[in-house]
VOGU-3710 file (C-alpha; in Angstrom, 3 decimals, decimal comma):
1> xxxxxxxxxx> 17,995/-23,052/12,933  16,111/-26,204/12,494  12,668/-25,811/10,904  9,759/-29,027/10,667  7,401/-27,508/8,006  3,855/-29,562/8,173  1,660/-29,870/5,734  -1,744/-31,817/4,597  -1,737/-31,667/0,946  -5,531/-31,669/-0,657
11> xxxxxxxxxx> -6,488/-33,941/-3,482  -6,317/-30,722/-5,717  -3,157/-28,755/-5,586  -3,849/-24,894/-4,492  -1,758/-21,943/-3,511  -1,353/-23,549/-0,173  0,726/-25,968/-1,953  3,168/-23,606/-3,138  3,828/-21,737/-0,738  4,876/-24,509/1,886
21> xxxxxxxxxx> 7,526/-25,952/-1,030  8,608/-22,220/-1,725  9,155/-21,420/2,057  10,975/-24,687/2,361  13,035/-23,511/-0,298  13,615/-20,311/1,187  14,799/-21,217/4,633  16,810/-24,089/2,620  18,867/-21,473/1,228  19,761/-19,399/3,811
31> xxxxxxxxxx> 21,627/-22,415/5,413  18,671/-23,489/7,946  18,109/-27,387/8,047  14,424/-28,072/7,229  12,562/-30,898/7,312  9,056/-31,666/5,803  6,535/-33,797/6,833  3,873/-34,045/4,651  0,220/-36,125/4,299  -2,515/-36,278/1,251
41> xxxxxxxxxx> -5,575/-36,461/1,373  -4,799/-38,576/-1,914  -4,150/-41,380/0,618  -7,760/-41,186/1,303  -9,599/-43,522/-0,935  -11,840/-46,029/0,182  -14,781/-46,145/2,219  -12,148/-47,529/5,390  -9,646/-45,127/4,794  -12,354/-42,492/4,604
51> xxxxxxxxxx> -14,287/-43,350/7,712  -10,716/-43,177/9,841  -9,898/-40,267/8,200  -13,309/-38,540/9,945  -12,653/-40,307/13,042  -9,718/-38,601/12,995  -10,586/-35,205/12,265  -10,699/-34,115/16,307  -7,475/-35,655/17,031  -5,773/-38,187/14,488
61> xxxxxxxxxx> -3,488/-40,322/16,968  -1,751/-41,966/14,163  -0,506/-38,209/13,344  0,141/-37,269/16,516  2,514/-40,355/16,624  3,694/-39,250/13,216  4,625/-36,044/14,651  5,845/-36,728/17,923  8,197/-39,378/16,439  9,541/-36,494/14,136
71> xxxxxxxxxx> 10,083/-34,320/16,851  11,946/-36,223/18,746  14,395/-37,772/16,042  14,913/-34,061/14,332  14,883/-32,040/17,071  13,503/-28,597/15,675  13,868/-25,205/16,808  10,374/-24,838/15,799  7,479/-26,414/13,993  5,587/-24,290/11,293
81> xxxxxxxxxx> 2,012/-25,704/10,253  0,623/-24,789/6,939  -2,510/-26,712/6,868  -3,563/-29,235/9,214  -6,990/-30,385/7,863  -8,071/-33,405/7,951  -5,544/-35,831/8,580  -2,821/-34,332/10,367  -5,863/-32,463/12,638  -4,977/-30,444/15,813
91> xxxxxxxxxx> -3,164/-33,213/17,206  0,039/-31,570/15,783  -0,349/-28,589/18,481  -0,421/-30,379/21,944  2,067/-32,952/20,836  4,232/-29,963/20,247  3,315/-27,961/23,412  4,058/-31,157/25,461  7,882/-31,064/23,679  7,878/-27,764/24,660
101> xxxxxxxxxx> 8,858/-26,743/20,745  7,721/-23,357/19,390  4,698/-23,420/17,211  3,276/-21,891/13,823  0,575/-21,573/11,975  0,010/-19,938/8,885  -3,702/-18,804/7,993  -4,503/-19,496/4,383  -8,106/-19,935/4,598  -10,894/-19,227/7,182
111> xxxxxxxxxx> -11,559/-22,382/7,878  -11,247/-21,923/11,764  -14,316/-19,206/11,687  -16,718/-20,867/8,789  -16,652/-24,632/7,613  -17,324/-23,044/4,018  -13,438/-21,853/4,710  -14,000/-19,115/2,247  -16,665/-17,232/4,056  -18,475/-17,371/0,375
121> xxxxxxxxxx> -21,674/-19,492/-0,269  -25,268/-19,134/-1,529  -23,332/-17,115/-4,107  -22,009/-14,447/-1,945  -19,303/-13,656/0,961  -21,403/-14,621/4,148  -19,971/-13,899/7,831  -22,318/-15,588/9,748  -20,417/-17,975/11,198  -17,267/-15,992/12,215
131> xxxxxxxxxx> -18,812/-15,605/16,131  -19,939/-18,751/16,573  -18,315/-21,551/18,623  -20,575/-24,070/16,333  -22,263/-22,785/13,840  -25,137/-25,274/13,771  -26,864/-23,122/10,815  -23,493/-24,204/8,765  -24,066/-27,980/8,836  -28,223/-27,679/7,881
141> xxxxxxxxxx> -27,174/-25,796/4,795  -24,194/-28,248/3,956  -21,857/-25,639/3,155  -18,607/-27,300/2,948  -18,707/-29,800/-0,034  -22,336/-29,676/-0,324  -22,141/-32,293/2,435  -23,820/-31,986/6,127  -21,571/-34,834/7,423  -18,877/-33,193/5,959
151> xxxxxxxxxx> -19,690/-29,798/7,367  -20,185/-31,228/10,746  -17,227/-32,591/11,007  -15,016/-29,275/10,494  -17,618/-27,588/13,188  -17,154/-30,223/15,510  -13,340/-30,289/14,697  -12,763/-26,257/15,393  -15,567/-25,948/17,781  -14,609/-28,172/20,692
161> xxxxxxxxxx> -10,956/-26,965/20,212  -12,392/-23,839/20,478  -14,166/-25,501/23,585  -10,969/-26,490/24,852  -8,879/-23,260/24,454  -6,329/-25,333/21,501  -6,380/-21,866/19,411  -5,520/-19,607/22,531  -3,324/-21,919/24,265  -1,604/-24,076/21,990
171> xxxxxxxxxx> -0,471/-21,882/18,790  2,212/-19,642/19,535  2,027/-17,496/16,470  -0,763/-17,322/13,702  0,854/-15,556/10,592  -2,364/-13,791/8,084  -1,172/-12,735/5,196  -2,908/-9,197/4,628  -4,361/-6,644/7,585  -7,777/-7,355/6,213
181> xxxxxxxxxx> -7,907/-11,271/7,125  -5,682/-10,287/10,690  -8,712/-8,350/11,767  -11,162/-11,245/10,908  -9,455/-13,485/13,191  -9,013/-11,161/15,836  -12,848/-10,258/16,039  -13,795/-13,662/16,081  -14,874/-16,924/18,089  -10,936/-18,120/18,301
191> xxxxxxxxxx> -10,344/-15,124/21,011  -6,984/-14,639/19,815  -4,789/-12,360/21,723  -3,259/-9,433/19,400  -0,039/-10,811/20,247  -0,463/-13,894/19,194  -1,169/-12,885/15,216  1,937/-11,695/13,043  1,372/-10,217/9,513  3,453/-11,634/6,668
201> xxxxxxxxxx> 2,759/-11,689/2,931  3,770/-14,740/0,807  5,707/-14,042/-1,677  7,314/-15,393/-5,729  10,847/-15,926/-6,730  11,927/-13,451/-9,408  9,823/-14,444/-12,652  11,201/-11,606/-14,488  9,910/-8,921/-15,979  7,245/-9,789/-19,547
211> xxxxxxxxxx> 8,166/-7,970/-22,854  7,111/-4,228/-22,905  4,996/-5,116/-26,112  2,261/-7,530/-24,951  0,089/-10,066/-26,909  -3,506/-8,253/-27,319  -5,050/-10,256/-24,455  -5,893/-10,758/-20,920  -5,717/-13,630/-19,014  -7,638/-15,093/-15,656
221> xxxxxxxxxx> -5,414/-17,567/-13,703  -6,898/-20,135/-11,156  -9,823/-22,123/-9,924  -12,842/-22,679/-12,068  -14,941/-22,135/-9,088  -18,032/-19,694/-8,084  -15,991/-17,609/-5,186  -13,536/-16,977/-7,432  -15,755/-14,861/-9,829  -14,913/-16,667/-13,408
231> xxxxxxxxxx> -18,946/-16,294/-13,975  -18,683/-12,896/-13,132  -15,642/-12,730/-15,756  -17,674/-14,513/-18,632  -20,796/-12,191/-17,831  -18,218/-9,106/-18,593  -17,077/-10,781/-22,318  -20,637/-10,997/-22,984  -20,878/-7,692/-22,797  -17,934/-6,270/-24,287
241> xxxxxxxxxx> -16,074/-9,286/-26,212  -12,009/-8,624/-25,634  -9,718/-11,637/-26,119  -9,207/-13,311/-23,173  -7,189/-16,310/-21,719  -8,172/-18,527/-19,125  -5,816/-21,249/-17,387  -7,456/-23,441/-14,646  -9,900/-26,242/-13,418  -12,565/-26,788/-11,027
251> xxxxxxxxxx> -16,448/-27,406/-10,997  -17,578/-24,842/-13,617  -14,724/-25,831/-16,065  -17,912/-27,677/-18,186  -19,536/-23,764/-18,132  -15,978/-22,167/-19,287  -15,710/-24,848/-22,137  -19,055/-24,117/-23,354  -18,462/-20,268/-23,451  -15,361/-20,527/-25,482
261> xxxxxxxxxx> -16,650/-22,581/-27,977  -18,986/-20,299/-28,909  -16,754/-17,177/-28,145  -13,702/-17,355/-30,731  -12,275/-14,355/-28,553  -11,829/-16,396/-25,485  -9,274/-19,560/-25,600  -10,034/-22,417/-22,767  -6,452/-23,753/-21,998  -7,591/-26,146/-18,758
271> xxxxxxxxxx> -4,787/-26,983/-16,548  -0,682/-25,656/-17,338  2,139/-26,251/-15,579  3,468/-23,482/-13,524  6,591/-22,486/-16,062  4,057/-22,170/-19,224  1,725/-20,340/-17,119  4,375/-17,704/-16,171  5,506/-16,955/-19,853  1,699/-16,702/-21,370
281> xxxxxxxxxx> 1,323/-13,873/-17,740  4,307/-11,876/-19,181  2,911/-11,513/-22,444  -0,758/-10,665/-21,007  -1,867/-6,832/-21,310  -3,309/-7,513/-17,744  -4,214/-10,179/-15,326  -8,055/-9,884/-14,698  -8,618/-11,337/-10,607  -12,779/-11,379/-10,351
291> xxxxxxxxxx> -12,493/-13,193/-6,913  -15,754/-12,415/-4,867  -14,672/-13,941/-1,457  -12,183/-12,742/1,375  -9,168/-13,718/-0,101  -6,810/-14,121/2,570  -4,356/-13,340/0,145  -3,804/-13,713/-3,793  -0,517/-15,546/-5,400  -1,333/-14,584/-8,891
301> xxxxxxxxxx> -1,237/-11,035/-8,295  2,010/-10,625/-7,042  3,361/-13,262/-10,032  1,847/-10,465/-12,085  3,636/-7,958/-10,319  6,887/-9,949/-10,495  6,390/-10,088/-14,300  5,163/-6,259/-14,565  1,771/-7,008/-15,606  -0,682/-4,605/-13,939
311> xxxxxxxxxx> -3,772/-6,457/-11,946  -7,993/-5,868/-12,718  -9,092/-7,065/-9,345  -12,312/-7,107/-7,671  -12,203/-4,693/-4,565  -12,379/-7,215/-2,370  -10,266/-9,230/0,218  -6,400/-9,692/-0,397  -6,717/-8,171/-3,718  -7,938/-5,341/-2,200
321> xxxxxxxxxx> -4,886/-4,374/0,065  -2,405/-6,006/-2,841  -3,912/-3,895/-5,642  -3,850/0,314/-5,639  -6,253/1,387/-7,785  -4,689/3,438/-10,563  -0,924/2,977/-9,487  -0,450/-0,940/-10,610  -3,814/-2,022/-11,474  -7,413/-0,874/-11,399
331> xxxxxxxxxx> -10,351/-2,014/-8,896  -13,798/-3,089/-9,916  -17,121/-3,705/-7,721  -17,138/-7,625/-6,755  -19,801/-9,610/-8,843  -20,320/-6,426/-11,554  -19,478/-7,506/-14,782  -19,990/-3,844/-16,212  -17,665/-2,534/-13,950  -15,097/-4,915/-14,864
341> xxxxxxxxxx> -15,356/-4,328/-18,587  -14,959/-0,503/-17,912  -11,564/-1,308/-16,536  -10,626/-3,414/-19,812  -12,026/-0,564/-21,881  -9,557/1,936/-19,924  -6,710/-0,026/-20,332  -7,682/-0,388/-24,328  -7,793/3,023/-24,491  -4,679/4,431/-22,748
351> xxxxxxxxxx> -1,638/1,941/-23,934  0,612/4,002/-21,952  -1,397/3,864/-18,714  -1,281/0,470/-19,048  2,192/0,183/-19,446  2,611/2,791/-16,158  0,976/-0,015/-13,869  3,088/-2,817/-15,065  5,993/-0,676/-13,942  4,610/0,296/-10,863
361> xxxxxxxxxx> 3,661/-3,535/-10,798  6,936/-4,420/-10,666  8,065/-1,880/-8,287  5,380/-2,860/-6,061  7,320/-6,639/-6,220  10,768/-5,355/-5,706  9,640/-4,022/-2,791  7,252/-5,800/-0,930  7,256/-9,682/-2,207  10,880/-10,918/-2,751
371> xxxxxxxxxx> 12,090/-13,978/-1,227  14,211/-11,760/0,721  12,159/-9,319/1,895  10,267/-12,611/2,756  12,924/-14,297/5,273  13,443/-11,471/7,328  9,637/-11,096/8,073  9,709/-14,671/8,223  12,670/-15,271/10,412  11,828/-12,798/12,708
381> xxxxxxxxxx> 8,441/-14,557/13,717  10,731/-17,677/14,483  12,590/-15,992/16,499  10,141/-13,909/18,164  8,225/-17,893/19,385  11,652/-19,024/20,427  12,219/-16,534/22,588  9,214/-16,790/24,221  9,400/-20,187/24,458  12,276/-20,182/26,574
391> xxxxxxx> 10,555/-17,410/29,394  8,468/-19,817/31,968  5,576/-20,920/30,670  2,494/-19,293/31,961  -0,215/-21,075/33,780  -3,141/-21,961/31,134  -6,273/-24,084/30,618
//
């Protein structure tokens, strides 16, 4: 099979990142030819390049040229979109609809139904905007970026493509990654069809399992950021200090530093590559996952899993359907710091509970988030758009 993978790469790498190089990978190795085609938004600099990049943001000819080009010199079997914001924009789907080539799109964020594309702002999950063809309310509030022209260009982007039927008509196959997020796009403004939404996880190579006898501390991986509940996390030390780990960066990473210089039991370690990362999560006691928006799904947790370290995660979003309370981690209330250091008390207290949800942790890997339990979920929604593809197409706005 011949794959094109698309991607738009943000300024900051995210989980998005990794999972369009690890799919790659993936089909790579089970003989398919795949080729990537990939823009930055690290080509966006100056005030010119900025300005076409938001003239662009409806339908970015230059990437539809980009695209059609690649079509027609590779020749895919099908066309799988991870994110297409801003540069590549929906361009990508009706160049690919006029070839007549199958087409994918995988939903990592929610940026079709909100501009925030976490459904999280004013400091907690909002779902105002999931009904709305423009959600006008969005843009006086500035929610993406802090920036009205910013936010108006995402809800003029997925509104008139809304408008124009682009998420009905032109996507053969939206893949969500948990149940929870498949039913938010389903109820929402995009009027999917049922049909048209497959559920597939992402998934981690084999990191192998951590050493039975862990280092006496927890560790938070990922974004320094206000959705993902690292306040929430520091509020919990402060009320029961345990030694604690933290590995990321974003906009509250001058709040973290602060903290842990005047809280010995917490160590700051900013930004580590992925390999270092891995070896200080097998040595954890647990991985500690405050997030207090919709995750649409949660790579760290299953990289815990893969290394047997059991999961604290707020009862929330992807974390919610990826965790089971009391089999390989424990659930706490979103945004309650108390509740949070009760789990980190329980685990203190009952070493061999603990070491029961790493194992179950790692069971819970083996069998739900291999790479090859992976392909065959994700080979069979390639197939599934091929097939169709071929059948006469249906009449449609």
């Amino acid at each position: 099979m011949r794959i094109l993978l698309i991607h738009n790469f943000y300024k900051q790498a995210g989980g998005e990142d990794t999972v369009f190089h690890a799919e790659a990978a993936l089909l790579q190795g089970h003989g398919h030819t795949v080729e990537k085609l990939a823009l930055s938004n690290n080509e966006v600099n100056t005030i010119g390049e900025k300005l076409m990049a938001a003239l662009g943001v409806v339908y970015n000819y230059g990437s539809a040229r980009t695209v059609e080009n690649a079509l027609l010199r590779f020749q895919p079997d099908v066309v799988h979109v991870h994110n297409f914001f801003p540069l590549v924009s929906p361009a990508v789907f009706y160049v690919c609809q006029k070839h007549r080539v199958p087409v994918v799109l995988t939903l990592h964020n929610y940026r079709l139904l909100c501009p925030s594309a976490v459904l999280h702002y004013n400091g907690k999950v909002q779902l105002e905007n999931i009904h709305k063809t423009f959600p006008l309310r969005a843009i006086a509030k500035g929610i993406y970026r802090n920036s009205r022209i910013e936010t108006a260009s995402v809800v003029l982007t997925t509104g008139i493509h809304k408008m124009l039927g682009t998420w009905q008509h032109k996507v053969d196959r939206y893949i969500a990654l948990t149940p929870g997020a498949a039913d938010l796009f389903l109820d929402s403004s995009l009027r999917l069809r049922p049909e048209q939404l497959a559920i597939k996880p992402n998934f981690t190579e084999d990191l192998g399992e951590g050493a039975p006898d862990r280092e006496d501390a927890y560790i938070y991986i990922g974004r320094l950021a206000p959705e993902k509940g690292i306040e929430t996390l520091l509020q919990a030390h402060q009320l029961q200090p345990f030694k604690l780990r933290i590995i990321g960066d974003g906009p509250l990473r001058g709040q973290v530093e602060r903290y842990a210089a005047n809280n010995p039991s917490v160590t700051y370690m900013g930004f580590r590559k992925r390999e270092e990362t891995m070896q200080l999560l097998k040595k954890a006691k647990a991985l500690i996952f405050p997030s207090e928006w919709l995750e649409t799904f949660g790579m760290t947790v299953i990289e815990a899993f893969a290394t047997g370290t059991p999961v604290i995660a707020a009862n929330l979003g992807g974390a919610a359907h990826l965790v089971k309370d009391q089999h390989n981690g424990l659930h706490f209330a979103p945004q309650q710091p108390t509740a949070l250091t009760h789990c980190v008390q329980e685990l203190e207290l009952k070493p061999n509970f603990r070491e029961e949800l790493g194992k179950n942790a790692r069971a819970t890997y083996l069998r739900h988030y291999t790479p090859e339990a992976n392909y065959q979920l994700l080979l069979q929604v390639y197939k599934d758009v091929i097939r169709q593809k071929k059948r006469p197409a249906p009449t449609t706005v």
